[in-house]
N, C-alpha and C positions, 0 to 999 in steps of 0.2 A: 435570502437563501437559507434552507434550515439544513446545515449539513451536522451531521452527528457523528458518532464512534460510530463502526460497522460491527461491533463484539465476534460476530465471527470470522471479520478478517485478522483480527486481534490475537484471535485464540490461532487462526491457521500459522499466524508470521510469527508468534512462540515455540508453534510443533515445527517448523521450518527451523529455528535454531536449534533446538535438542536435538534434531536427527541429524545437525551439522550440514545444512543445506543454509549455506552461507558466502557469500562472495563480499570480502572486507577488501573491497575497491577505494579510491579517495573519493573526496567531498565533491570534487567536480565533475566525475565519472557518468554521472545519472544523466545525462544530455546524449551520452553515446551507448549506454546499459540498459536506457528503457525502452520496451516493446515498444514497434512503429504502428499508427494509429489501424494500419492494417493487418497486423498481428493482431490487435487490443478485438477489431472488428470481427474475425475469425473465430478467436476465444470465446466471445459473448453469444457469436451466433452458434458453434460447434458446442460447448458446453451448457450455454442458457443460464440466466442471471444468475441461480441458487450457487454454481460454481464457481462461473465470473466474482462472484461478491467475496469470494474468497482472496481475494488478491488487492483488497483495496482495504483503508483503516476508516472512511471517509464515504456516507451517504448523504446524498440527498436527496429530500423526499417534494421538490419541486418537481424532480422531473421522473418518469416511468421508469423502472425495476428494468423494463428490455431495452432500457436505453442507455448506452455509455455515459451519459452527463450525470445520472446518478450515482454514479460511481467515482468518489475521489480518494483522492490520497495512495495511487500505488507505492508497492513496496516491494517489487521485486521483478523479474521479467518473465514471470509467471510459469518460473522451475525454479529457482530459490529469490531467497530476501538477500537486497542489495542494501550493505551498511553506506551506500552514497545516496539508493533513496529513500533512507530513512534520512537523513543530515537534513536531503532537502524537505521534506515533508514536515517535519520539527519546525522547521523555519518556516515556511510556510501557514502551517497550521499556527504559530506564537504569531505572525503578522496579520492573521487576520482571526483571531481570536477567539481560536478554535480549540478552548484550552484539555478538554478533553481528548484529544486526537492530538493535541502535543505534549501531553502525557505521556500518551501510549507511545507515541513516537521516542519520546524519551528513554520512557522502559526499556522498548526493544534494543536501543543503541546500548545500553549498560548491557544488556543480556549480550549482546554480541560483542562486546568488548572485553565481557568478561569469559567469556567460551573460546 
């Protein structure tokens, strides 16, 4: 699997904390906070990739642009960035050694900690 940084979901979940579009939830929240796969379905089809890709840190290029499976690492419930899915995506992305997108995940957590 080639999954990479998404640079412009990166750049969006940065403008998402300056404009204080932020929900500082706890670490175990993201199981009840993240879009149900038919919200995620909705998003992708109503909007189309170029939008969707805005809401994830995490592509891969295994699989098709109009396809949800390209799309990983979300980070928010696709109205603000959720500091529980960032904890887990960190975690996520450092266990399977994804160290660019646990970076970035990283970043975003100080910026939201520090805001």
């Amino acid at each position: 699997m080639a999954v990479q940084l998404n640079k412009k979901g990166f750049e969006h979940a940065k403008a998402l904390i300056r404009e204080g579009k932020v929900v500082r939830d706890s670490r175990d929240d993201w199981s009840e906070h993240a879009p149900s796969t038919q919200e995620l379905s909705k998003a992708l089809d109503r909007d189309g990739p170029k939008e969707y890709a805005q809401w994830f840190l995490g592509v891969d290029d295994e699989h098709p642009e109009e396809s949800k499976a390209h799309y990983k690492f979300p980070f928010s419930d696709l109205h603000k960035i959720h500091r529980c899915a960032v904890i887990s995506g960190e975690s996520r992305a450092s266990q399977n050694n994804y160290d660019d997108i646990r970076d970035a995940l990283g970043e975003l957590l100080k910026r939201i900690d520090e805001s």
